[in-house]
C-alpha positions as CSV (number, residue, x, y, z in Angstrom):
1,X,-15.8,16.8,-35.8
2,X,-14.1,14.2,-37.6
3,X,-11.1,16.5,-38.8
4,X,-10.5,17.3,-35.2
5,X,-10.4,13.7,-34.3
6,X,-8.0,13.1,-37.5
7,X,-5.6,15.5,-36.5
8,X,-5.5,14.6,-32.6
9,X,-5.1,11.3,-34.3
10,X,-2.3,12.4,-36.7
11,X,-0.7,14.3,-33.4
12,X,-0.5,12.0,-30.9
13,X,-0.1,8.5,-32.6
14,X,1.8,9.4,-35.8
15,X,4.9,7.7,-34.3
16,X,4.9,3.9,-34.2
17,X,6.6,3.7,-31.2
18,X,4.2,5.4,-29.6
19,X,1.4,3.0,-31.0
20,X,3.7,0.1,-29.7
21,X,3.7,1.4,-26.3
22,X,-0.2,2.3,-25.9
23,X,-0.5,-0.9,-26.8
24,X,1.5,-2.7,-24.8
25,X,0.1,-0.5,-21.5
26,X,-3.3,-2.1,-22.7
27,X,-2.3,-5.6,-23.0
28,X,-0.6,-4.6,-19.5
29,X,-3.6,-3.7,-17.6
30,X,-6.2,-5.6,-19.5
31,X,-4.0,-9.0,-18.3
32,X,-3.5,-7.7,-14.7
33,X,-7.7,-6.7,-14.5
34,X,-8.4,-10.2,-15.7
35,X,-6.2,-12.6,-14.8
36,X,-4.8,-10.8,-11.8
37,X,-6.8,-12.9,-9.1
38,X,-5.0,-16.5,-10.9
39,X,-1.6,-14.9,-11.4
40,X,-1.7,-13.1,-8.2
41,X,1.4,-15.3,-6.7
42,X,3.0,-14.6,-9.2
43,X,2.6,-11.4,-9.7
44,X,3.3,-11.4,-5.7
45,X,7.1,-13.2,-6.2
46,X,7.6,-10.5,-8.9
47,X,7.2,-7.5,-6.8
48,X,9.4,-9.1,-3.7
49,X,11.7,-10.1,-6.4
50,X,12.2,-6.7,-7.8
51,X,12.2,-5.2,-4.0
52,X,15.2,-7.2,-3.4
53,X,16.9,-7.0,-6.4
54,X,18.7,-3.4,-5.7
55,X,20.1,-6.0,-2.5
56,X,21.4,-8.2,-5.1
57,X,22.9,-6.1,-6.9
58,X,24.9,-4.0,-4.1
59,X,26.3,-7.1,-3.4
60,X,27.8,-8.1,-6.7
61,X,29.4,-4.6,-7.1
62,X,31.1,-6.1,-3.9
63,X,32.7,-8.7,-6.2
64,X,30.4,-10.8,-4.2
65,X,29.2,-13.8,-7.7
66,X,26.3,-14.0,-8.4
67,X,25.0,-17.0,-6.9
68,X,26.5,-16.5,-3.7
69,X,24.6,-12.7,-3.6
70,X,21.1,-14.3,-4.9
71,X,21.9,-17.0,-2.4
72,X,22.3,-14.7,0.8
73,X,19.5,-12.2,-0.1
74,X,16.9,-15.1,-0.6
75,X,18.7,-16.9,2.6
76,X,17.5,-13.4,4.6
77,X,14.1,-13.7,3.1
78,X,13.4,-16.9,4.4
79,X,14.6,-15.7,7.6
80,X,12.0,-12.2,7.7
81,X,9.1,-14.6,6.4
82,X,9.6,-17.1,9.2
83,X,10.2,-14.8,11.9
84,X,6.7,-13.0,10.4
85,X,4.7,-16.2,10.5
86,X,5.7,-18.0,13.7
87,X,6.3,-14.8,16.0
88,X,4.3,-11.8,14.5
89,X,1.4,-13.3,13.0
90,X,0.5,-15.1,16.3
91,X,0.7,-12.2,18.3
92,X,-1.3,-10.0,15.9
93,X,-4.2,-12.9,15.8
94,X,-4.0,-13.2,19.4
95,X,-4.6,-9.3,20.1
96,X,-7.5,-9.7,17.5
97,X,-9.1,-12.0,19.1
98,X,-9.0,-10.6,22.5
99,X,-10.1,-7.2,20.9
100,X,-13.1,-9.0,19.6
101,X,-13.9,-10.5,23.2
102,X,-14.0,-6.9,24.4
103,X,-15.6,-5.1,22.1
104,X,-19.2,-6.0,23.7
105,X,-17.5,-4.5,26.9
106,X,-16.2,-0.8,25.0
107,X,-19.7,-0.2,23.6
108,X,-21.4,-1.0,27.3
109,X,-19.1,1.3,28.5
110,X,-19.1,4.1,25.5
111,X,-23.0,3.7,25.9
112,X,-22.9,4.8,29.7
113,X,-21.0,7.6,28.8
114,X,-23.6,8.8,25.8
115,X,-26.3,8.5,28.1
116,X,-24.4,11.1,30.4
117,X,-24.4,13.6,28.0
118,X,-27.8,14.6,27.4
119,X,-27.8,15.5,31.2
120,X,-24.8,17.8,30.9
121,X,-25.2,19.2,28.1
122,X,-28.6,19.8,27.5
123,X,-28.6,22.7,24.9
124,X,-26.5,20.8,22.4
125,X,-27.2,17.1,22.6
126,X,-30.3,15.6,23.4
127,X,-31.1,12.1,24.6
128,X,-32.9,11.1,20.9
129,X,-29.3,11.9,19.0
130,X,-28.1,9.6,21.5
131,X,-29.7,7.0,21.0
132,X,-29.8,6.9,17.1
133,X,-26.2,6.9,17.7
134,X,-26.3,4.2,20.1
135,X,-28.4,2.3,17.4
136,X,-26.1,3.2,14.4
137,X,-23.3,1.8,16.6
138,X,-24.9,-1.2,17.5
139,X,-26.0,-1.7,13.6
140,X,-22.0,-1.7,13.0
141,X,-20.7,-4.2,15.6
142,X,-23.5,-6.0,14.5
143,X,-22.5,-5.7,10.7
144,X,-18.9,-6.7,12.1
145,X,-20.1,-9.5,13.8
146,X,-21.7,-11.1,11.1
147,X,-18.3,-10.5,9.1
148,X,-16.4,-12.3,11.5
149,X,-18.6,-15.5,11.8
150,X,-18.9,-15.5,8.0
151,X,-14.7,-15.4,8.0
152,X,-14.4,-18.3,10.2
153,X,-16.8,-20.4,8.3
154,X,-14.7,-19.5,5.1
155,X,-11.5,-19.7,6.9
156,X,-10.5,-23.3,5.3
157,X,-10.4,-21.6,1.8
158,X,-8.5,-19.1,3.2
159,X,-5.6,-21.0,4.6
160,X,-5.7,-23.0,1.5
161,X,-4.8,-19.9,-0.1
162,X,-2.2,-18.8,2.5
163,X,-0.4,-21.9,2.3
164,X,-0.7,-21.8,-1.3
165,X,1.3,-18.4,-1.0
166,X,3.6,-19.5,1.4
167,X,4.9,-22.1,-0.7
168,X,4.6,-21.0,-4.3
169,X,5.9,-17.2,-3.8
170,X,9.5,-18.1,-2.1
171,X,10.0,-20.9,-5.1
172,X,9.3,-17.5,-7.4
173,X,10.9,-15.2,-6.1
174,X,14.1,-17.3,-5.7
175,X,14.1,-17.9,-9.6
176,X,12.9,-14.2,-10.5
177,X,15.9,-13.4,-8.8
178,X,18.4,-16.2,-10.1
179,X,17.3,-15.8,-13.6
180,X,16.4,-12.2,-13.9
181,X,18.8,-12.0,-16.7
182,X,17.5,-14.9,-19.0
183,X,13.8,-13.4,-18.1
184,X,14.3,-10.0,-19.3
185,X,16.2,-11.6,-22.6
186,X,13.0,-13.2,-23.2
187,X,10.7,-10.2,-23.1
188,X,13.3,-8.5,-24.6
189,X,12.9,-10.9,-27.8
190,X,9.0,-10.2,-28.3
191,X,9.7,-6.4,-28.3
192,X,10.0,-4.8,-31.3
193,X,13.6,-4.0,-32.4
194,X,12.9,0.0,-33.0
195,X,12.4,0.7,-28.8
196,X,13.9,4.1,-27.8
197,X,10.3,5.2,-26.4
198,X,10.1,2.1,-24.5
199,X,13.4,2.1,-23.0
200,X,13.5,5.7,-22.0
201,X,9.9,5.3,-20.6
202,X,11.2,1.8,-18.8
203,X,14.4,3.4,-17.5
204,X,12.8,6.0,-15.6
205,X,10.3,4.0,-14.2
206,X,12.6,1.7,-13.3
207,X,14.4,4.3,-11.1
208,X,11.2,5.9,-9.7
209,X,9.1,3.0,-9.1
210,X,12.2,1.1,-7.7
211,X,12.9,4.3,-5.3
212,X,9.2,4.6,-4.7
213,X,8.6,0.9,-3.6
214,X,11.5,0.3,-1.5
215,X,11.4,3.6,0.2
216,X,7.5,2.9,1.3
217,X,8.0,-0.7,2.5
218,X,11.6,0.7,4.4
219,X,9.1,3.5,6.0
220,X,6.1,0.9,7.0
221,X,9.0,-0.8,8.8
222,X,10.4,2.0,10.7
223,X,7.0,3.9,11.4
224,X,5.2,0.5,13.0
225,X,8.3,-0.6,14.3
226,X,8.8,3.1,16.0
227,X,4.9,3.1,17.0
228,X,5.0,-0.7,18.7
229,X,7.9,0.3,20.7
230,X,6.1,3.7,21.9
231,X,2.9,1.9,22.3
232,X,4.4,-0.7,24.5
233,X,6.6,1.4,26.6
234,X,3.3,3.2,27.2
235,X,1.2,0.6,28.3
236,X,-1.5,0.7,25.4
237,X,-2.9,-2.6,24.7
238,X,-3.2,-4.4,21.3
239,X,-0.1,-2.4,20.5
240,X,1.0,-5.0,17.9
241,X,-2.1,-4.2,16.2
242,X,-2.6,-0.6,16.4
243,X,1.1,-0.4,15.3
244,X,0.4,-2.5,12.3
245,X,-2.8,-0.3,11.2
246,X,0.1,2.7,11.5
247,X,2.5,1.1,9.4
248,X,-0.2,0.0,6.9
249,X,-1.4,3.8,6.8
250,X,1.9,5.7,5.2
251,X,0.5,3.7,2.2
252,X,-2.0,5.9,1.6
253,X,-0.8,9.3,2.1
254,X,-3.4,11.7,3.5
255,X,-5.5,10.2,4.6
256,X,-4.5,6.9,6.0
257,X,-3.1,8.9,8.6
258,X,-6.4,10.2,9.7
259,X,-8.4,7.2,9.8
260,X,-5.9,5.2,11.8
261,X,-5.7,8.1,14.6
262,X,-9.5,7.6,15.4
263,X,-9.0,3.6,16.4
264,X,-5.4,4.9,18.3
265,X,-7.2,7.8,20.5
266,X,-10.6,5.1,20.9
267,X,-8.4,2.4,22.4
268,X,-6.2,4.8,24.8
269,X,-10.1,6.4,25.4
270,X,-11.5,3.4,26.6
271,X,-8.3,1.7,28.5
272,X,-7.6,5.2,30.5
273,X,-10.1,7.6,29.8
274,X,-9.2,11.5,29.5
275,X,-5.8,11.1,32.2
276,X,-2.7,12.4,31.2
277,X,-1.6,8.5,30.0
278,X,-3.8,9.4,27.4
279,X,-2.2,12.8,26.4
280,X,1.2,11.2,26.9
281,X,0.3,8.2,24.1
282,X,-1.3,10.9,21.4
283,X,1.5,13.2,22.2
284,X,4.3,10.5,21.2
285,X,2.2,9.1,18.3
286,X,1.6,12.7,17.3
287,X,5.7,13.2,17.1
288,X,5.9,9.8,14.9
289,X,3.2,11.2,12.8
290,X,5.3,14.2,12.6
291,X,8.8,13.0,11.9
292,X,7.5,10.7,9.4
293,X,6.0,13.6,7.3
294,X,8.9,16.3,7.8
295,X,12.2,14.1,8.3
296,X,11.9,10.4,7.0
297,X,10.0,11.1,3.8
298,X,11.7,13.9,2.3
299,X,15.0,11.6,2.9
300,X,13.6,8.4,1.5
301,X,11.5,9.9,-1.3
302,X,13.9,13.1,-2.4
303,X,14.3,11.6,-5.7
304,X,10.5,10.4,-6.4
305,X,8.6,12.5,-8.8
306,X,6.5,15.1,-7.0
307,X,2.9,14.7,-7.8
308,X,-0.1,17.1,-6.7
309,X,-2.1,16.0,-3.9
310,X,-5.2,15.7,-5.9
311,X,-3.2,13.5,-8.5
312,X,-2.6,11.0,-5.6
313,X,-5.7,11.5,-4.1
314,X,-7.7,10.2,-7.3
315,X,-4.9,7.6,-7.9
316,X,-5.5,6.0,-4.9
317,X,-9.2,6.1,-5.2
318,X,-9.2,4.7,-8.7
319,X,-6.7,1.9,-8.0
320,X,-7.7,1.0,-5.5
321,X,-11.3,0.8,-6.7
322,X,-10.0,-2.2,-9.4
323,X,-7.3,-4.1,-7.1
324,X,-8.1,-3.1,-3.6
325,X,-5.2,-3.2,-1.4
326,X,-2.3,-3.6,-4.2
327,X,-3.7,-0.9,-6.0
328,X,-3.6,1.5,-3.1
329,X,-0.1,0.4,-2.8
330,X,1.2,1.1,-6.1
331,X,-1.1,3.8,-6.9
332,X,1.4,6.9,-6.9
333,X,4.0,4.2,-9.4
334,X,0.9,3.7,-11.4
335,X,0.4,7.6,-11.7
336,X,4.2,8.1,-12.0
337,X,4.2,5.6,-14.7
338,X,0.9,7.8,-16.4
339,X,3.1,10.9,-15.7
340,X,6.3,9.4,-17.3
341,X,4.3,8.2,-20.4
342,X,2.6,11.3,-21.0
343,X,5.9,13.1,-20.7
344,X,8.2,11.3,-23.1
345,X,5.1,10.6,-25.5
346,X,5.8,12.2,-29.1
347,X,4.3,14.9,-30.6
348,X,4.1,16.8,-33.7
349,X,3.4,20.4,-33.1
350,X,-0.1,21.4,-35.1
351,X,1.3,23.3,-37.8
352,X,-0.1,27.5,-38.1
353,X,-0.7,29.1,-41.5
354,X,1.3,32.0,-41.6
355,X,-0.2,35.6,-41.0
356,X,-0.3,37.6,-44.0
């Protein structure tokens, strides 16, 4: 037992480099499981930082200096974040709210129509599985209710915390970007000097996680964006929000697809029942669905690392399990980043005696 551990040992972490990096990975997530929740601003500024950076630096290969090019990106920043707060973010709460109001109305209504189907279809449901679904139903909004009165009794924390964010994370990201240079000097200068593991591992993650990150949020964009303007040439109310849940759900591949189809067909169910309207609105969400899978993420993600669907699947599930949301998010760079390690991680071959 222990000679198999002493040479899986003698394998694996022979190389000091190798050491170095293990633990550096640990230092990495042990800080981030921690002391995420305090340094979560920062960590936010970070990431927009390094979303914008490729932005940056298009512009100074256009002999555009420096300042001016950190200047202008940050300048368009400012000019997303505010458009997000004063125009978006109202409308979305707005459509929340009213969604809220009506929800008492869509489970009357979706009750009527449970109680009709014991009487036509009498060999497959019968009126006691309606009604334990009418209960189970009624135990959720009820569940959701209580979540709602207990979020607007908390709701002063919470815009402490969003004004918190909407001042701290500009200020950061407007010096990650500005002194991106003197920052990495300074990591740089705890690293150890002997670093060619480190550096080949950081370079390609650099270019995978940079293509990875900046295709998704350029694809969150374009599918909501796509689905609001479908949705509201349609008709379908609380488009703004449905098309939000449809942007949200290319972050998690798979399955975030599925579960926001059930709240897009309940909505067009309960505003115009089974009419063509309806077929009409799944029909054009069914082509977004569809050009988003076949035509905008093979262009935007032709260079990211292909990774088996169970690898993402358990990625996302174990991420997001320790950071909720962000970790859904960058759960396929977090596996690319496992991938890349394992890849470029030294090894001496087990040596074989020699056949006589």
């Amino acid at each position: 037992m222990f000679k198999v551990l002493r040479d899986w040992i003698q394998r694996y972490f022979s190389d000091e480099e190798a050491v170095v990096l293990a633990v550096l990975l640990f230092l990495a997530f042990t800080a981030v499981l921690t002391l995420g929740g305090m340094l979560a601003p920062v960590l936010a500024g970070m990431v927009l930082a390094y979303l914008m950076q490729g932005l940056v630096t298009t512009l100074e290969r256009l002999r555009l200096p420096g300042t001016a090019a950190v200047g202008l990106v940050f300048a368009l920043f400012m000019g997303v974040l505010v458009v997000f707060v004063v125009v978006i973010v109202p409308l979305l709460w707005h459509q929340l709210v009213t969604l809220f109001n009506e929800l008492p109305g869509m489970l009357a209504k979706w009750q009527s129509l449970l109680l009709l189907l014991p009487e036509r279809y009498p060999h497959l449901v019968s009126d006691e599985q309606v009604l334990q679904t009418i209960e189970v139903v009624r135990g959720e909004i009820g569940k959701f209710g209580q979540w709602a009165l207990t979020f607007s009794l908390s709701s002063l924390p919470l815009l402490v915390n969003i004004m918190i964010y909407l001042v701290l994370v500009p200020i950061l990201v407007f010096f990650f970007l500005k002194d991106r240079e003197m920052i990495g000097r300074w990591v740089r200068g705890y690293l150890p000097r002997e670093r060619a593991l480190i550096t080949r591992v950081a370079q390609e993650m650099n270019r995978q996680i940079a293509n990875y990150i900046r295709g998704k949020v350029i694809e969150i964009f374009i599918c909501g964006g796509v689905t609001y303007i479908g949705f509201v040439a349609l008709g379908l109310n609380y488009a703004a929000l449905l098309a939000l849940l449809v942007g949200i759900s290319v972050v998690v591949p798979y399955v975030g697809t599925v579960v926001v189809t059930v709240p897009v067909a309940l909505i067009a169910l309960f505003q115009w029942g089974w009419s063509d309207q309806f077929i009409y609105l799944m029909a054009v969400y069914g082509i977004i669905q569809t050009l988003d899978g076949n035509v905008l993420v093979p262009l935007l993600f032709s260079e990211a690392v292909n990774l088996h669907p169970v690898a993402i699947i358990c990625a996302v599930l174990l991420f997001g399990g320790l950071w909720g949301f962000w970790g859904v998010f960058f759960a396929i760079p977090l596996a690319t980043l496992f991938k890349a390690v394992l890849d470029a991680w030294p090894s001496k071959e087990p040596v074989v005696a020699p056949l006589l």
